[in-house]
Predicted model as a PDB file, atoms N, CA, C, CB and O in Angstrom, pLDDT in the B-factor column:
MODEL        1                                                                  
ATOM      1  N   UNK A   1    -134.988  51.225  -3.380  1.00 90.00           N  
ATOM      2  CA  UNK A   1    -135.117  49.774  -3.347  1.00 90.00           C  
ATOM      3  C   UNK A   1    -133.852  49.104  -3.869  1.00 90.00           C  
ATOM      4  CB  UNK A   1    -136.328  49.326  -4.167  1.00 90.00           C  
ATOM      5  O   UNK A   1    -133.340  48.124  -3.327  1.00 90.00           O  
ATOM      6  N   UNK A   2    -133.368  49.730  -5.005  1.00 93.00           N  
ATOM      7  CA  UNK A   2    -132.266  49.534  -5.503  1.00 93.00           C  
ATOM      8  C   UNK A   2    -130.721  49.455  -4.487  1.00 93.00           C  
ATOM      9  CB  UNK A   2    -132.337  50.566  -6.460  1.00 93.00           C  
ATOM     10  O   UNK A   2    -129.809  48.643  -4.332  1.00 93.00           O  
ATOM     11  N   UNK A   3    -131.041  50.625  -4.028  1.00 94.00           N  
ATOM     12  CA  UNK A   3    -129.848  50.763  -2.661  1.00 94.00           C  
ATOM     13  C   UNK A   3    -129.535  49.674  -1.698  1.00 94.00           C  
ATOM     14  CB  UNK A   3    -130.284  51.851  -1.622  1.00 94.00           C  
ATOM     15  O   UNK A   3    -128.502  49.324  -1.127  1.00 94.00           O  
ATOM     16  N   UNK A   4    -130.522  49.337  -1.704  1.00 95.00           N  
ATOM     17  CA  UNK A   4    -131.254  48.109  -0.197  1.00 95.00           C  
ATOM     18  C   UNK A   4    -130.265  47.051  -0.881  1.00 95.00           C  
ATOM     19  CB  UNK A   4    -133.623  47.406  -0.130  1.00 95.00           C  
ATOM     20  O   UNK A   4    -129.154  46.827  -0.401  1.00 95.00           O  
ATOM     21  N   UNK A   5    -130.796  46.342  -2.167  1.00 95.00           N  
ATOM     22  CA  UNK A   5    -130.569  44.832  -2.413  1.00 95.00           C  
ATOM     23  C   UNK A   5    -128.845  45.538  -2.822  1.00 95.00           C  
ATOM     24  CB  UNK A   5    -131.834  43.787  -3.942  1.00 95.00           C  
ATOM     25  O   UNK A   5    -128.144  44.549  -3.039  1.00 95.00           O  
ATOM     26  N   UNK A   6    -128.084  46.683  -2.970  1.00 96.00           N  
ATOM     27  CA  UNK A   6    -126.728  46.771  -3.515  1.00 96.00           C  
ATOM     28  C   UNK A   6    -125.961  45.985  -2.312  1.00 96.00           C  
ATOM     29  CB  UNK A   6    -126.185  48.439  -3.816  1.00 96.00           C  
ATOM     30  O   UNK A   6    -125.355  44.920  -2.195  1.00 96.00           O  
ATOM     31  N   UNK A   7    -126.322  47.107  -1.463  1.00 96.00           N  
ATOM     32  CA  UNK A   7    -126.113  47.325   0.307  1.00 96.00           C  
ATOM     33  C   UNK A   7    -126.004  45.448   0.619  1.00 96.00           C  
ATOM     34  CB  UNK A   7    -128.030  48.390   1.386  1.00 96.00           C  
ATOM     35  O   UNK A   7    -124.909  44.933   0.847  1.00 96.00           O  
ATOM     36  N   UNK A   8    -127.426  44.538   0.574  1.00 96.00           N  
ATOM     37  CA  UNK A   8    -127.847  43.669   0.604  1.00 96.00           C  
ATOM     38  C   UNK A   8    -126.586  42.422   0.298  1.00 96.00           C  
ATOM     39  CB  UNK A   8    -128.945  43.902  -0.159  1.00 96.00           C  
ATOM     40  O   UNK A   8    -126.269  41.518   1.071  1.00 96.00           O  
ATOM     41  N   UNK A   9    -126.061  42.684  -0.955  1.00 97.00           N  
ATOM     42  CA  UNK A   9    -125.933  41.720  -2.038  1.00 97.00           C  
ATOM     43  C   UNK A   9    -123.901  41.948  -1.674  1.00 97.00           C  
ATOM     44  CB  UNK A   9    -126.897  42.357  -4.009  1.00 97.00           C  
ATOM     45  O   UNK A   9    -123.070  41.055  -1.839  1.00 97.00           O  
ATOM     46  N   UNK A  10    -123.595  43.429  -1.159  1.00 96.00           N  
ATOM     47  CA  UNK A  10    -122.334  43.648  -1.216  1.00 96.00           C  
ATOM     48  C   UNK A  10    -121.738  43.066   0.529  1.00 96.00           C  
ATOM     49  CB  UNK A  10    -122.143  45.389  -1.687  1.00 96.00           C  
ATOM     50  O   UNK A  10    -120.614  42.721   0.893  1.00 96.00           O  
ATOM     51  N   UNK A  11    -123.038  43.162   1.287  1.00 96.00           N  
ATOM     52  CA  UNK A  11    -122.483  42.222   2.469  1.00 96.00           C  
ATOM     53  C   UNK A  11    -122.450  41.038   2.618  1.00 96.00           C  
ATOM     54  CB  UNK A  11    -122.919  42.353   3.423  1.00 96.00           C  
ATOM     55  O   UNK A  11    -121.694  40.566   3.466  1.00 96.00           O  
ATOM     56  N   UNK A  12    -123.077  40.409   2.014  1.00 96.00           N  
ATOM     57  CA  UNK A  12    -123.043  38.824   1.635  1.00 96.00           C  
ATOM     58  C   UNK A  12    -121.799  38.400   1.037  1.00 96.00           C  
ATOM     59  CB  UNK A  12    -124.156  38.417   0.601  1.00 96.00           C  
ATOM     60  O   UNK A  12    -121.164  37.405   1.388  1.00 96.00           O  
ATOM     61  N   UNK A  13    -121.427  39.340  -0.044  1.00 94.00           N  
ATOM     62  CA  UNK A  13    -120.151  38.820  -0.475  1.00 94.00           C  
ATOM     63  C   UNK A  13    -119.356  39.089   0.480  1.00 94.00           C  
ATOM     64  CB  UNK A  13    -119.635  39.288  -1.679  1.00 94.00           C  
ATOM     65  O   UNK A  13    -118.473  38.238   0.372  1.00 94.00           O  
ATOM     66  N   UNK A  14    -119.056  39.905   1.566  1.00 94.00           N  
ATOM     67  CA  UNK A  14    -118.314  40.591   2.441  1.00 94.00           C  
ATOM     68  C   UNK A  14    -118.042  39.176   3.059  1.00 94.00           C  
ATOM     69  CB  UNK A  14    -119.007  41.874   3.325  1.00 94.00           C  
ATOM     70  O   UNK A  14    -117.026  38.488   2.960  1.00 94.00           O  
ATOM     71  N   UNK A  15    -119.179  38.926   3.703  1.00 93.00           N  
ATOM     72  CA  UNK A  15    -119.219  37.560   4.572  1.00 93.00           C  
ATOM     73  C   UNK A  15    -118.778  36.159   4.277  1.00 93.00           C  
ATOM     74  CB  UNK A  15    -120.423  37.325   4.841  1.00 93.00           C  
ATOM     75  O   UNK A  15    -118.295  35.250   4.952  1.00 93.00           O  
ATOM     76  N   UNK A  16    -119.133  36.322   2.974  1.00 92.00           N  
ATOM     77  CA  UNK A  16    -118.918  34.691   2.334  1.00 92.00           C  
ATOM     78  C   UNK A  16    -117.069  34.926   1.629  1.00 92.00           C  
ATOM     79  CB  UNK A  16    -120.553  34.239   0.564  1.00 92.00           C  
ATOM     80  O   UNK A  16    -116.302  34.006   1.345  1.00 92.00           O  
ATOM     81  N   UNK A  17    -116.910  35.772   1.561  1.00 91.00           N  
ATOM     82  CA  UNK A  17    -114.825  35.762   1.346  1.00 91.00           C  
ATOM     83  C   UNK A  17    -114.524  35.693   2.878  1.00 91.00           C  
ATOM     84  CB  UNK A  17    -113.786  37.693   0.478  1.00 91.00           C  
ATOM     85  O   UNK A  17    -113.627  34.889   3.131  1.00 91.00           O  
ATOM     86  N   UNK A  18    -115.141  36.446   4.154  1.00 89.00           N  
ATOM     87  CA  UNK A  18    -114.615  36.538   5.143  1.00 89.00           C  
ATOM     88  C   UNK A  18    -114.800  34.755   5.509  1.00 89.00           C  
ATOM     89  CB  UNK A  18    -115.263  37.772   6.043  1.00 89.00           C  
ATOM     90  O   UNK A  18    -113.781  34.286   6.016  1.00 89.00           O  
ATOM     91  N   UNK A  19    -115.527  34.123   5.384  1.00 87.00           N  
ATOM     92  CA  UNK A  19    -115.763  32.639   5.699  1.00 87.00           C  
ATOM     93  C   UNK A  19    -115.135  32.117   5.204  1.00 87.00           C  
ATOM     94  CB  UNK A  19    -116.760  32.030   5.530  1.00 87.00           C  
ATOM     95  O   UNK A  19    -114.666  31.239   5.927  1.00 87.00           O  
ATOM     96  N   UNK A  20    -114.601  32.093   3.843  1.00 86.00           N  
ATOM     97  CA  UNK A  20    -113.707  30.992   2.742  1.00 86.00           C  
ATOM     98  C   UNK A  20    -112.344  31.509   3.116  1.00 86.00           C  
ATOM     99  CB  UNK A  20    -114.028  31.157   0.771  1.00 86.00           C  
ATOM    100  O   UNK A  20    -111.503  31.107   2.311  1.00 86.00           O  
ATOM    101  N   UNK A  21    -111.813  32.315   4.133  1.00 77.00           N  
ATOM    102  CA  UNK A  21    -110.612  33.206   4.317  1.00 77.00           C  
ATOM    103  C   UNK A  21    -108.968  31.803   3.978  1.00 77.00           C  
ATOM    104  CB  UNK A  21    -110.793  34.057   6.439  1.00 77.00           C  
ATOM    105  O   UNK A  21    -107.911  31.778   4.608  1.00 77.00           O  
ATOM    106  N   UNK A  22    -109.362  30.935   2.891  1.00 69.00           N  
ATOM    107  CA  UNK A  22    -108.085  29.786   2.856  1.00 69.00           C  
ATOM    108  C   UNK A  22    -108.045  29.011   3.957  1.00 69.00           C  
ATOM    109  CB  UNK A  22    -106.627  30.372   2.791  1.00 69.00           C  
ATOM    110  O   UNK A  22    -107.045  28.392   4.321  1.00 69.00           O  
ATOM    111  N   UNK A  23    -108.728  29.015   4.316  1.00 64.00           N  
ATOM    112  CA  UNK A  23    -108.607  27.844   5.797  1.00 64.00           C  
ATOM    113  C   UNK A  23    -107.400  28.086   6.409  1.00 64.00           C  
ATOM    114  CB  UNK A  23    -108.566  26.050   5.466  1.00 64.00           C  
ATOM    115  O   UNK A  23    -106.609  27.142   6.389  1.00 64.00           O  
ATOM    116  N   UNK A  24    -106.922  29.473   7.145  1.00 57.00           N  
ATOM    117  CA  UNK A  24    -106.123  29.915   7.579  1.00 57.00           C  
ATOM    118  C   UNK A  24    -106.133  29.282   8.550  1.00 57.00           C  
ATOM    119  CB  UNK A  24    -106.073  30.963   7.592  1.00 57.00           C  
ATOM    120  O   UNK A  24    -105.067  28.811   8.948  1.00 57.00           O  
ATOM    121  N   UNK A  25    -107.446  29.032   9.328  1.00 55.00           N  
ATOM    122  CA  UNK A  25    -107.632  28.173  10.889  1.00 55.00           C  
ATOM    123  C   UNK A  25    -106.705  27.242  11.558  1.00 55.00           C  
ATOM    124  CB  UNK A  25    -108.752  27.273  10.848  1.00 55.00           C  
ATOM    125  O   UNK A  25    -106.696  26.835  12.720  1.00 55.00           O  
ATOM    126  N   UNK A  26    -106.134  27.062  10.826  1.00 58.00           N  
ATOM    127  CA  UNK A  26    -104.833  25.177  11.095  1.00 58.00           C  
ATOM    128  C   UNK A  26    -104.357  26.136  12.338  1.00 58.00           C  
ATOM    129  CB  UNK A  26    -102.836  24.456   9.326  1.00 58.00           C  
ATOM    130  O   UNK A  26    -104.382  27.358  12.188  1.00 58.00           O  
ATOM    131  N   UNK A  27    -103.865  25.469  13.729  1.00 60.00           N  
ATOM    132  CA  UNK A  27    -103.170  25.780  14.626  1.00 60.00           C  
ATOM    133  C   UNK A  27    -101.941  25.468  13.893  1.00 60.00           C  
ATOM    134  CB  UNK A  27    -103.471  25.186  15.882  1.00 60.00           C  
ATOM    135  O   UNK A  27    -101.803  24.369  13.356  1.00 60.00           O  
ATOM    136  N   UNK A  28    -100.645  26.778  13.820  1.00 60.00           N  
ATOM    137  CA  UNK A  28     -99.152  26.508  14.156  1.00 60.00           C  
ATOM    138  C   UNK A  28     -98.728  25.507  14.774  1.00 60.00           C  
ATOM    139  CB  UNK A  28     -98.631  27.352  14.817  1.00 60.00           C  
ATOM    140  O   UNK A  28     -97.550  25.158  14.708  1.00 60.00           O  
ATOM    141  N   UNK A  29     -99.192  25.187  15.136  1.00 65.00           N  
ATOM    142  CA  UNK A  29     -98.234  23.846  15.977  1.00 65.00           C  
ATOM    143  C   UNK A  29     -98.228  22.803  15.554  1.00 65.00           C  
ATOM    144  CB  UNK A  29     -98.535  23.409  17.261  1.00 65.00           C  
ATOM    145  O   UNK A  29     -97.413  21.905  15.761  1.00 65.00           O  
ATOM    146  N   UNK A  30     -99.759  22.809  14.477  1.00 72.00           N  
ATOM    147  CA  UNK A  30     -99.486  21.716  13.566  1.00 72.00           C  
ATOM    148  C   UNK A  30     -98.335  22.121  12.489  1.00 72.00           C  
ATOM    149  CB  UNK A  30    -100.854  21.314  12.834  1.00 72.00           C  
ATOM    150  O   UNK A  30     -97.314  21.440  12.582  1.00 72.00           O  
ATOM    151  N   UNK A  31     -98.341  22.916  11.691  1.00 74.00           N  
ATOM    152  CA  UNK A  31     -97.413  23.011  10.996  1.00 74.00           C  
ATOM    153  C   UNK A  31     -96.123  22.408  11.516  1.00 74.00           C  
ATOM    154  CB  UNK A  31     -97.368  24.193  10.717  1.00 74.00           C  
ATOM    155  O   UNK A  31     -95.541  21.401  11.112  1.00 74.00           O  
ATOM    156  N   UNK A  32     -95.744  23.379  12.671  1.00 77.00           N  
ATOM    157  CA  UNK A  32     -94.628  22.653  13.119  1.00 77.00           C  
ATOM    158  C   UNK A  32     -94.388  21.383  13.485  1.00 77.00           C  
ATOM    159  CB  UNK A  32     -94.299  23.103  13.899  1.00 77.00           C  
ATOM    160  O   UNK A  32     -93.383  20.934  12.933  1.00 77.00           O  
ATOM    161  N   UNK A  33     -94.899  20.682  14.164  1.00 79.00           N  
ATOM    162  CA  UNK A  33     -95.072  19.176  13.772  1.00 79.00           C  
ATOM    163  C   UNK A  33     -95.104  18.332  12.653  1.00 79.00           C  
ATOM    164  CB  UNK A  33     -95.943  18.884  14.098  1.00 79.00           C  
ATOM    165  O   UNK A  33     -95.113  17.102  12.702  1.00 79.00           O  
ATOM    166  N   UNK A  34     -95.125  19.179  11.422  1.00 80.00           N  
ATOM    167  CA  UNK A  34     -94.889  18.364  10.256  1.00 80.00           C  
ATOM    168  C   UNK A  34     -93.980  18.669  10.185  1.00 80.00           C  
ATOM    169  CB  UNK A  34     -95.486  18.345   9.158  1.00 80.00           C  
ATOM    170  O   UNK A  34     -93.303  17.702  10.534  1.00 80.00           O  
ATOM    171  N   UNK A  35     -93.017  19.874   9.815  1.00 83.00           N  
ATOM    172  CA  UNK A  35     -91.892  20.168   9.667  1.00 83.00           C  
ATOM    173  C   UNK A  35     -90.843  19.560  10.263  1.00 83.00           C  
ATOM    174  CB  UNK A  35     -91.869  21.145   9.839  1.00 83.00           C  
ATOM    175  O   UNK A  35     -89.868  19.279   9.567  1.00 83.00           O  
ATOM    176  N   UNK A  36     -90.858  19.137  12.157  1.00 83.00           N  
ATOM    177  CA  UNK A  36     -89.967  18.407  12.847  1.00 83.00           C  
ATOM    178  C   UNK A  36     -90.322  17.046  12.010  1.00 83.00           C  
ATOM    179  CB  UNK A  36     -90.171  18.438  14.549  1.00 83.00           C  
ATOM    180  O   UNK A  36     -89.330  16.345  12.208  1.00 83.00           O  
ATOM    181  N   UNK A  37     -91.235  16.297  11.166  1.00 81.00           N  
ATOM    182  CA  UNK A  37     -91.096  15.232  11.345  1.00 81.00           C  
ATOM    183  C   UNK A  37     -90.672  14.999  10.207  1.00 81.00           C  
ATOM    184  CB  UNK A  37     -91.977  14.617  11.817  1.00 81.00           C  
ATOM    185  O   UNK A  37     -90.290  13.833  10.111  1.00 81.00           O  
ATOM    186  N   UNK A  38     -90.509  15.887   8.819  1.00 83.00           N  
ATOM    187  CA  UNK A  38     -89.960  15.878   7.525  1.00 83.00           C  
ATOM    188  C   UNK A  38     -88.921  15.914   7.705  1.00 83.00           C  
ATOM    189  CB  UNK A  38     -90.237  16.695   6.676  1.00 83.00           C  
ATOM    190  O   UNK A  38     -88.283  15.330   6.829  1.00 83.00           O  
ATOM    191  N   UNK A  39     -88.192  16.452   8.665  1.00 82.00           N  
ATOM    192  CA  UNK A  39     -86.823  16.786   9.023  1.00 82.00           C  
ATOM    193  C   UNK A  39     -86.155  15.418   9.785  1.00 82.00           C  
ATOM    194  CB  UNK A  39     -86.840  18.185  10.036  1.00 82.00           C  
ATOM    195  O   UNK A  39     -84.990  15.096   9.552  1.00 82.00           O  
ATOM    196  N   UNK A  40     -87.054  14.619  10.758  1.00 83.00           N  
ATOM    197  CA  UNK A  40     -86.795  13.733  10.992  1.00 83.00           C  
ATOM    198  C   UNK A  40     -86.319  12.238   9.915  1.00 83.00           C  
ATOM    199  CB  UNK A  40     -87.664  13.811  11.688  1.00 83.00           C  
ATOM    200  O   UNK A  40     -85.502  11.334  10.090  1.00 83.00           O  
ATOM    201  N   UNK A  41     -87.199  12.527   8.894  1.00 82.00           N  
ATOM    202  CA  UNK A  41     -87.411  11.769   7.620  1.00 82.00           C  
ATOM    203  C   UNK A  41     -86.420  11.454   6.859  1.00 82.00           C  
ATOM    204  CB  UNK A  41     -88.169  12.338   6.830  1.00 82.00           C  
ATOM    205  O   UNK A  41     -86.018  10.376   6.420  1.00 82.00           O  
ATOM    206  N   UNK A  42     -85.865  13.168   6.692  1.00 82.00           N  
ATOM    207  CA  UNK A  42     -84.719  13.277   6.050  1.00 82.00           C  
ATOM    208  C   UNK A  42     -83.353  12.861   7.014  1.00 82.00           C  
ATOM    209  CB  UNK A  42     -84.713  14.718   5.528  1.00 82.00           C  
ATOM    210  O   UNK A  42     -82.412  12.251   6.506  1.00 82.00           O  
ATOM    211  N   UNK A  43     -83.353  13.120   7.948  1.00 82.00           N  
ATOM    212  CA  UNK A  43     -82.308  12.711   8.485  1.00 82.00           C  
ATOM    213  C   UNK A  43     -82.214  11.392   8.524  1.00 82.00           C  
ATOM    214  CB  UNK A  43     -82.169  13.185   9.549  1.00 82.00           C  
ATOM    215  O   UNK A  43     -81.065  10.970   8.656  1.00 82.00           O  
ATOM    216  N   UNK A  44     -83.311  10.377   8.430  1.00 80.00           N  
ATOM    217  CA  UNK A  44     -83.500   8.739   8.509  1.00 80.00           C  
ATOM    218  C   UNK A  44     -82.808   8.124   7.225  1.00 80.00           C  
ATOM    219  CB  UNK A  44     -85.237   8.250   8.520  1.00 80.00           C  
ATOM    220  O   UNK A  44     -82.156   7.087   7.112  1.00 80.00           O  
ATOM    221  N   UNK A  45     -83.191   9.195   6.186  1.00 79.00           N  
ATOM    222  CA  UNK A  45     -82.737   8.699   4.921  1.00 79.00           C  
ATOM    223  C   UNK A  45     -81.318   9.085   4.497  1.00 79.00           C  
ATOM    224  CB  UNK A  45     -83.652   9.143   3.920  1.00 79.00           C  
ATOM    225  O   UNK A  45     -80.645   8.580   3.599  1.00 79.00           O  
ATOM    226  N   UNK A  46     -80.937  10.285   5.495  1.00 77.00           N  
ATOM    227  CA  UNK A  46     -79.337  10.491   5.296  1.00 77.00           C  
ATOM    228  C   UNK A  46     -78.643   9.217   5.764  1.00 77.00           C  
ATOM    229  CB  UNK A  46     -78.713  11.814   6.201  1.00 77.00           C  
ATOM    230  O   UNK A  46     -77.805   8.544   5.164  1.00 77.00           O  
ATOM    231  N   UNK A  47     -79.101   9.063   6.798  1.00 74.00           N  
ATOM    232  CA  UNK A  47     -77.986   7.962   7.954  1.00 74.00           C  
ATOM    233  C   UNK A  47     -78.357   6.500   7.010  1.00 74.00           C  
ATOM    234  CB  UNK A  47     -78.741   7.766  10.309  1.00 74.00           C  
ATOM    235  O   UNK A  47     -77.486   5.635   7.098  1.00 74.00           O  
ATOM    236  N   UNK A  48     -79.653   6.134   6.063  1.00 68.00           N  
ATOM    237  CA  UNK A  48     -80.107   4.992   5.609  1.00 68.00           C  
ATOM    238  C   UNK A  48     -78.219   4.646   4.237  1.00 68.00           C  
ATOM    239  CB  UNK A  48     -82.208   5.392   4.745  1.00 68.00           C  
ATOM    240  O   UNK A  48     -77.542   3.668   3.917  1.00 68.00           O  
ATOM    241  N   UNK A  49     -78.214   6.547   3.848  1.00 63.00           N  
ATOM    242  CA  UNK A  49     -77.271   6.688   2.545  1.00 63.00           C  
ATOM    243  C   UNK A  49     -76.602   6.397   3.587  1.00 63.00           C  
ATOM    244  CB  UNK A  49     -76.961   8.007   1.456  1.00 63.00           C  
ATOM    245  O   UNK A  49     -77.069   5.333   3.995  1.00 63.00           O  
ATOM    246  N   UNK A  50     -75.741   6.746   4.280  1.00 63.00           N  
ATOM    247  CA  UNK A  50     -74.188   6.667   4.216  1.00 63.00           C  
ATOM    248  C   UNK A  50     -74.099   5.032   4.862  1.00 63.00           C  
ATOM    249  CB  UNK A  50     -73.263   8.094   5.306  1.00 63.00           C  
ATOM    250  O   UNK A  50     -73.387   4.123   4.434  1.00 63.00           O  
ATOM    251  N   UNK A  51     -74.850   4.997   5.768  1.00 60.00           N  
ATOM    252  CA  UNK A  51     -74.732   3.179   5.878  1.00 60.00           C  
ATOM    253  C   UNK A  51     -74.627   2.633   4.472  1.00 60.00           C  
ATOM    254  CB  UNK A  51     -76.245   2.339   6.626  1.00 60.00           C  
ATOM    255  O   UNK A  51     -73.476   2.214   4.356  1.00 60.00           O  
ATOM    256  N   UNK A  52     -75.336   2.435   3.292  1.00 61.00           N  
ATOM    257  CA  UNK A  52     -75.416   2.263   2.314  1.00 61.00           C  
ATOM    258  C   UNK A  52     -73.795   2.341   1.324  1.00 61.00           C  
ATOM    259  CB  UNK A  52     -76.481   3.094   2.135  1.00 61.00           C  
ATOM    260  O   UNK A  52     -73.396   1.595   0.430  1.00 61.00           O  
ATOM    261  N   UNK A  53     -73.162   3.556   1.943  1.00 60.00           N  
ATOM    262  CA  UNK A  53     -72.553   3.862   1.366  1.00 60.00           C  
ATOM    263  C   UNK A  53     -70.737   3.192   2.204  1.00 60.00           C  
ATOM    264  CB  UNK A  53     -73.112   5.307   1.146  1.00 60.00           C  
ATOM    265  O   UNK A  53     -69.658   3.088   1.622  1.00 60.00           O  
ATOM    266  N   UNK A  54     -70.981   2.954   3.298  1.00 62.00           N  
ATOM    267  CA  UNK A  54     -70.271   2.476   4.049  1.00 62.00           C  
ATOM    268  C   UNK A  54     -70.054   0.688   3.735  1.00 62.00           C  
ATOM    269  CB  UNK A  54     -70.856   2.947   5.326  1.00 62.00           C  
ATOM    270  O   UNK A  54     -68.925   0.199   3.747  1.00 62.00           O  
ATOM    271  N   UNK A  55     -71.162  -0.059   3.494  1.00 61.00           N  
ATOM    272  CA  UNK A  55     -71.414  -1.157   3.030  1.00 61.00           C  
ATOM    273  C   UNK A  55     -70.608  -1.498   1.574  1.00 61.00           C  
ATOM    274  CB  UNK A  55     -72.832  -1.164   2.987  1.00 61.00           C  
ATOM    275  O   UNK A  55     -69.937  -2.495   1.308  1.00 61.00           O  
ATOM    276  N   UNK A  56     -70.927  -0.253   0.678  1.00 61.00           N  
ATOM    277  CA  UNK A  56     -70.279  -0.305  -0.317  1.00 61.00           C  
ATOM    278  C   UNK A  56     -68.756  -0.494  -0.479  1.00 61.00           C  
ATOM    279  CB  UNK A  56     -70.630   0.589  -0.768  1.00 61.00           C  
ATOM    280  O   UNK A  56     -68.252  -1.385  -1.163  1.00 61.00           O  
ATOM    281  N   UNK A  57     -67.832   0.768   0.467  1.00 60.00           N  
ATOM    282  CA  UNK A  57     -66.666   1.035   0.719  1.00 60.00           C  
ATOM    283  C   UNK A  57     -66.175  -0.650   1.307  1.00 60.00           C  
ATOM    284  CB  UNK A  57     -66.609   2.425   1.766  1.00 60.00           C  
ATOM    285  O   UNK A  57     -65.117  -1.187   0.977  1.00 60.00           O  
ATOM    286  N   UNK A  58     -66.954  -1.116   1.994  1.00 63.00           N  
ATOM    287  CA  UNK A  58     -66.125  -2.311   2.914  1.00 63.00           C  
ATOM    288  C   UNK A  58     -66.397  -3.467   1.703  1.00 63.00           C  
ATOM    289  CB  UNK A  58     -66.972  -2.803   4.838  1.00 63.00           C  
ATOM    290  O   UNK A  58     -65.597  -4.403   1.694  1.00 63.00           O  
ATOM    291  N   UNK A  59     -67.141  -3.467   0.994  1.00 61.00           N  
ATOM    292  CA  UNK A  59     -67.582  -4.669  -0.494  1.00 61.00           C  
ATOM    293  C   UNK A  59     -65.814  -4.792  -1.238  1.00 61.00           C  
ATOM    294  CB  UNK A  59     -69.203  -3.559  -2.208  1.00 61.00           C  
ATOM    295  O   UNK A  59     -65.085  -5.783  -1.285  1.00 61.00           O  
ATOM    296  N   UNK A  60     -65.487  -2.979  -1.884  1.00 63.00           N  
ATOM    297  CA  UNK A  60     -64.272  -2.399  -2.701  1.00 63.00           C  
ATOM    298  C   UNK A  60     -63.358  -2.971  -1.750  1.00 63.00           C  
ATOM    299  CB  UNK A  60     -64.124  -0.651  -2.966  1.00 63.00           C  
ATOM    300  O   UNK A  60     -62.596  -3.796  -2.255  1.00 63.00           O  
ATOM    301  N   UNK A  61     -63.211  -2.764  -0.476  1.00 60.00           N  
ATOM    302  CA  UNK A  61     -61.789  -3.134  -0.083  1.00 60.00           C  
ATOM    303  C   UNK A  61     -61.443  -4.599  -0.052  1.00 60.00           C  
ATOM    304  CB  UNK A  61     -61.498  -2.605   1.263  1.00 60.00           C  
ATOM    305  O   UNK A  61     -60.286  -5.010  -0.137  1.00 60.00           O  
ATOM    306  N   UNK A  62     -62.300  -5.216   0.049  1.00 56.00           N  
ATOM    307  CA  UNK A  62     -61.948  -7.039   0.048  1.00 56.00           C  
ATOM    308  C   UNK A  62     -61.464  -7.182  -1.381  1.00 56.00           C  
ATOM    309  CB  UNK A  62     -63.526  -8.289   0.335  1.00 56.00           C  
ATOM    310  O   UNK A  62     -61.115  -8.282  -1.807  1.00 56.00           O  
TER     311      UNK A  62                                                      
ENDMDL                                                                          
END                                                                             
């Protein structure tokens, strides 16, 4: 009887880690779609600096 509920009790856990597996599920392609658009982000905020920084340079020379 003992065997039964081990047997019982050790596939349940089997099942319930195989279900919680980190929410591996996300399609790749989402990932990648965040990544192109962080990258996009950063590049918005490079070109935002050097305009910034260009503004500055033309302030110094007058």
């Amino acid at each position: 009887m003992l065997k039964k509920w081990m047997v019982a009790l050790g596939m349940v856990s089997v099942l319930t880690l195989a279900a919680c597996n980190n929410g591996d599920d996300e399609d790749p392609a989402d990932d990648e779609q965040m990544e192109e658009q962080e990258q996009e982000q950063e590049q918005e905020q490079d070109s935002d600096d050097t305009e910034e920084d260009t503004d500055e340079d033309t302030e110094q020379s007058e």
